[in-house]
N, CA, C and O of each residue as an XYZ file, in Angstrom:
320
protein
N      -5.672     41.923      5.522
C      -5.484     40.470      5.464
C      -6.427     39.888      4.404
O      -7.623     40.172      4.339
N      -5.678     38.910      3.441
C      -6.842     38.421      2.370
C      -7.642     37.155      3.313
O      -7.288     36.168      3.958
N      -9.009     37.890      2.935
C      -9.963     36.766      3.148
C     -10.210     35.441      3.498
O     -10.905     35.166      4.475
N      -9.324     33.968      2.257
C      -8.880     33.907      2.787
C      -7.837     32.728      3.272
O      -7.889     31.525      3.016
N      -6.856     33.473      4.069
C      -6.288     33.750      5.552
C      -7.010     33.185      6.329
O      -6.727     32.225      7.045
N      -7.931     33.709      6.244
C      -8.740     33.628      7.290
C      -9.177     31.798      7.716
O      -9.515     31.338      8.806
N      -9.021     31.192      6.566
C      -9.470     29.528      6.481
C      -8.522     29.057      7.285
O      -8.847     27.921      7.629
N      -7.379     29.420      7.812
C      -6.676     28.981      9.087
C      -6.786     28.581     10.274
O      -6.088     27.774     10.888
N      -8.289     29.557     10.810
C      -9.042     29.357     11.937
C      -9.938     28.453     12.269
O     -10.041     27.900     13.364
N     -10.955     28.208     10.798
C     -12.123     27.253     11.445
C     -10.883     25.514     10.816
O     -10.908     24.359     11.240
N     -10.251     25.980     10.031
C      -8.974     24.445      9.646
C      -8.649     24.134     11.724
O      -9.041     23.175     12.390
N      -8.006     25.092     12.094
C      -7.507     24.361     13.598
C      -8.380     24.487     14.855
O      -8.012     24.254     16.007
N     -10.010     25.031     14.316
C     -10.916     24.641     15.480
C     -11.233     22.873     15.077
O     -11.325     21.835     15.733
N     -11.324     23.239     13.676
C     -11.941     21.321     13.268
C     -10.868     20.283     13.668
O     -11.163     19.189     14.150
N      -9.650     20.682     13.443
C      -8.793     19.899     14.244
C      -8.539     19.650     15.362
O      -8.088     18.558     15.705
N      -8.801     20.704     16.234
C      -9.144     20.268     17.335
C      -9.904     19.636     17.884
O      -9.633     18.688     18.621
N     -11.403     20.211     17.522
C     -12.453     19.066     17.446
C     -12.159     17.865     17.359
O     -12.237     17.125     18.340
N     -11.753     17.433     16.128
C     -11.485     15.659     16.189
C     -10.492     15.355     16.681
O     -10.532     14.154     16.951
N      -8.980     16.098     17.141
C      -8.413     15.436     18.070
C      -9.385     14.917     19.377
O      -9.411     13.758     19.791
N     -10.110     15.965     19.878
C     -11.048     16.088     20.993
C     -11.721     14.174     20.935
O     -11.557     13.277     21.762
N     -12.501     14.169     19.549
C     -13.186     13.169     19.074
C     -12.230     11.587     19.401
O     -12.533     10.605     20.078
N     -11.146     11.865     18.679
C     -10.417     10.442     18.290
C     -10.210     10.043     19.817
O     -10.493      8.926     20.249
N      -9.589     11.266     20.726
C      -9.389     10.418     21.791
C     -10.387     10.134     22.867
O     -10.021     10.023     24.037
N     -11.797      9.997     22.462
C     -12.710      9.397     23.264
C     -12.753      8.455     23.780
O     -11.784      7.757     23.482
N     -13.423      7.994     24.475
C     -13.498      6.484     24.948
C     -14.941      5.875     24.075
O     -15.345      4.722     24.229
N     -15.584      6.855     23.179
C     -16.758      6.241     22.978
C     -16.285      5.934     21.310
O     -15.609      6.563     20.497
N     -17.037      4.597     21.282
C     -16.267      3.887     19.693
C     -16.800      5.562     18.716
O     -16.059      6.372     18.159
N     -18.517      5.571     18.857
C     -18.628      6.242     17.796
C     -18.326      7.945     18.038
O     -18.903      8.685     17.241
N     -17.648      8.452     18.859
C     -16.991      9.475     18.853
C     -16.218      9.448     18.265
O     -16.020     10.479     17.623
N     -15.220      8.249     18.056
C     -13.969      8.107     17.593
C     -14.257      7.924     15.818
O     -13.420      8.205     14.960
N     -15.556      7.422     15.571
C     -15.301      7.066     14.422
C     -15.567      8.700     14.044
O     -15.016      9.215     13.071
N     -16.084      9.123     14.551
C     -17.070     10.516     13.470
C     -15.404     11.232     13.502
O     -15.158     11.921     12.512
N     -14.372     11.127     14.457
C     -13.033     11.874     14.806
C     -12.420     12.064     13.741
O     -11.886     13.091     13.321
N     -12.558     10.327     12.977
C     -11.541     10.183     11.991
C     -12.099     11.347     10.587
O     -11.374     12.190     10.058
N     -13.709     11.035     10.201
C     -14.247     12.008      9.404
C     -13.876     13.285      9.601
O     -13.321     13.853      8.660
N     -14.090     13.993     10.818
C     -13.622     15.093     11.066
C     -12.094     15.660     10.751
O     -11.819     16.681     10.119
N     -11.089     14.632     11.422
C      -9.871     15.239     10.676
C      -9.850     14.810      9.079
O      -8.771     14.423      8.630
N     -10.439     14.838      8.631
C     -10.463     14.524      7.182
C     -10.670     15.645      6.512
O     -10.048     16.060      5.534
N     -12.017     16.362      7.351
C     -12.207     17.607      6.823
C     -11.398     18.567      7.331
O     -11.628     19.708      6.931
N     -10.198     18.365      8.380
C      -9.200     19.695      8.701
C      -8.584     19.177      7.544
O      -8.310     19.984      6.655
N      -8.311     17.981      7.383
C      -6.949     17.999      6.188
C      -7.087     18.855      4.885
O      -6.287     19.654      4.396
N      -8.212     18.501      4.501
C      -8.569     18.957      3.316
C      -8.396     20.841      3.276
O      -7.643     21.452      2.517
N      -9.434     21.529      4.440
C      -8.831     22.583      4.928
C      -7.689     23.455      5.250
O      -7.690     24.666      5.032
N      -6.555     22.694      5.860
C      -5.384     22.873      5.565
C      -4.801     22.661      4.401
O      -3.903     23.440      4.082
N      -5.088     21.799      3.685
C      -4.287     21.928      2.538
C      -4.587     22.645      1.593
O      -3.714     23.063      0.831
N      -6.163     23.005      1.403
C      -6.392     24.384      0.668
C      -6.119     25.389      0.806
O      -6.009     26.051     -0.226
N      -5.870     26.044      2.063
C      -4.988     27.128      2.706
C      -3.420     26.792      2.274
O      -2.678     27.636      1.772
N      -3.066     25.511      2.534
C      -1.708     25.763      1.773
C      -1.562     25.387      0.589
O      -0.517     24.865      0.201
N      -2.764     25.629     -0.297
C      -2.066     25.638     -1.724
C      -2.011     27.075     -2.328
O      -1.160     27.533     -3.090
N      -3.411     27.840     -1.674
C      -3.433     29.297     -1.730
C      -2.186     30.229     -1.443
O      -1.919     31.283     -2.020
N      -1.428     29.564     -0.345
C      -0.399     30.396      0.349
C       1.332     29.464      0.109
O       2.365     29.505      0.778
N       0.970     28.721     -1.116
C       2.279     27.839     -1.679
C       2.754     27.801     -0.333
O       3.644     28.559      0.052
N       2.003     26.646      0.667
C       3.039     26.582      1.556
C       2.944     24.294      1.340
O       2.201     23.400      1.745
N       4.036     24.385      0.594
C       3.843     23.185      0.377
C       4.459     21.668      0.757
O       4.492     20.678      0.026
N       4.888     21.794      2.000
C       5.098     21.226      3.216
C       3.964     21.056      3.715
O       3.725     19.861      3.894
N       3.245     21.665      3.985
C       1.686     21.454      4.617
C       1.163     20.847      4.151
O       0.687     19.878      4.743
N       0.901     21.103      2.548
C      -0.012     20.153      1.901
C       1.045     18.997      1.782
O       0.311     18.240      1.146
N       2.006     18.413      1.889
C       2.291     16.725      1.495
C       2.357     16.532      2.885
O       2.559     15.321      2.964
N       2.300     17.094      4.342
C       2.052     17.067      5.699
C       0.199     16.645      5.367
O      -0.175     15.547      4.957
N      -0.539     17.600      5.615
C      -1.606     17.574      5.406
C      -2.121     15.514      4.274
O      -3.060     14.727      4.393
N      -0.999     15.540      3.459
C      -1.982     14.481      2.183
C      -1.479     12.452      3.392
O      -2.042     11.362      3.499
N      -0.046     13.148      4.021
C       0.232     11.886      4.698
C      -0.697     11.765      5.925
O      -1.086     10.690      6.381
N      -1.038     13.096      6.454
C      -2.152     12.453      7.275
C      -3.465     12.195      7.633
O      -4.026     11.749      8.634
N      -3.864     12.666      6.345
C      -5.209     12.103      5.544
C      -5.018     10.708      4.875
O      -5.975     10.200      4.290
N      -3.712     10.014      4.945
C      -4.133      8.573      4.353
C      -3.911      8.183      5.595
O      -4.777      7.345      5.846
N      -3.035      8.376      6.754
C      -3.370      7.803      7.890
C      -4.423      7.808      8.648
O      -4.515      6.896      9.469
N      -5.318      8.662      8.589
C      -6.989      8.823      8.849
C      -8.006      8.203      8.309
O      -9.015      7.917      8.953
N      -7.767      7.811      6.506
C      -8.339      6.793      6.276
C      -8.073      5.707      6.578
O      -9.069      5.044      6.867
N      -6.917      5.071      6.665
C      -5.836      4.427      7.664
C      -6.910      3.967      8.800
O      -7.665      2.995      8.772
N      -6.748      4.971      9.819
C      -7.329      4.693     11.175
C      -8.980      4.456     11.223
O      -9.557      3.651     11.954
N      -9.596      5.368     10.252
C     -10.905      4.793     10.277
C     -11.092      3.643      9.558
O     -11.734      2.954     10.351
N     -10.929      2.943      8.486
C     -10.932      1.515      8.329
C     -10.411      0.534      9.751
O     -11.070     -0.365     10.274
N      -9.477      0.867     10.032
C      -8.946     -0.049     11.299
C     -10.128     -0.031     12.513
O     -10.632     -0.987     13.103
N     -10.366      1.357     12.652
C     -11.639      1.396     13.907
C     -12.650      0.999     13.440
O     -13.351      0.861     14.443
N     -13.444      0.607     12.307
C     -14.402     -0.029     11.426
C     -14.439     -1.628     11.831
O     -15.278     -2.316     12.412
N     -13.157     -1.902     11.265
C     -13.047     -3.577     11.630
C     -12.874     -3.440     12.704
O     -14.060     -3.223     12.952
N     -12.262     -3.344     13.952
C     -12.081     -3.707     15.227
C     -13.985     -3.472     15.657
O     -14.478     -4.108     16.589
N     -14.477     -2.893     15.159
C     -15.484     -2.907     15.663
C     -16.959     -3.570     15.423
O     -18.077     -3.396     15.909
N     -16.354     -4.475     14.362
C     -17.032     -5.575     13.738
C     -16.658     -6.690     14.313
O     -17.390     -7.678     14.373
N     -15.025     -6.616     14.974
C     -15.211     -8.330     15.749
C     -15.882     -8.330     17.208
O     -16.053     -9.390     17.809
């Protein structure tokens, strides 16, 4: 197996992680959530540019703007 391959694993522990995160009840769990899936996205999509799987990456790029998306939104809601 090439090496890596292997970036598949810690990509869907970090995603899990911040799913874990976003759906907290605590504001700043949620905010660090949104950072966190930021860094699966990025992860996944380097794995799928390595492995031309390129569904993933325009999967992966739409839901990294919805993450910046959601962390601006949880930013302001948490300023009023």
């Amino acid at each position: 197996m090439d090496n890596f391959n292997l970036l598949q694993w810690p990509a869907m522990v970090v995603t899990l992680l911040a799913s874990w995160l976003v759906a907290s009840a605590s504001e700043k769990k949620r905010r660090w959530g949104f950072w966190v899936f930021l860094l699966s996205n990025m992860l996944w999509a380097a794995w799928g540019l390595k492995t031309n799987a390129y569904a993933l990456i325009i999967l992966q790029t739409g839901l990294m703007v919805m993450n910046i998306k959601g962390a601006i939104e949880n930013r302001r809601r948490s300023r009023n």
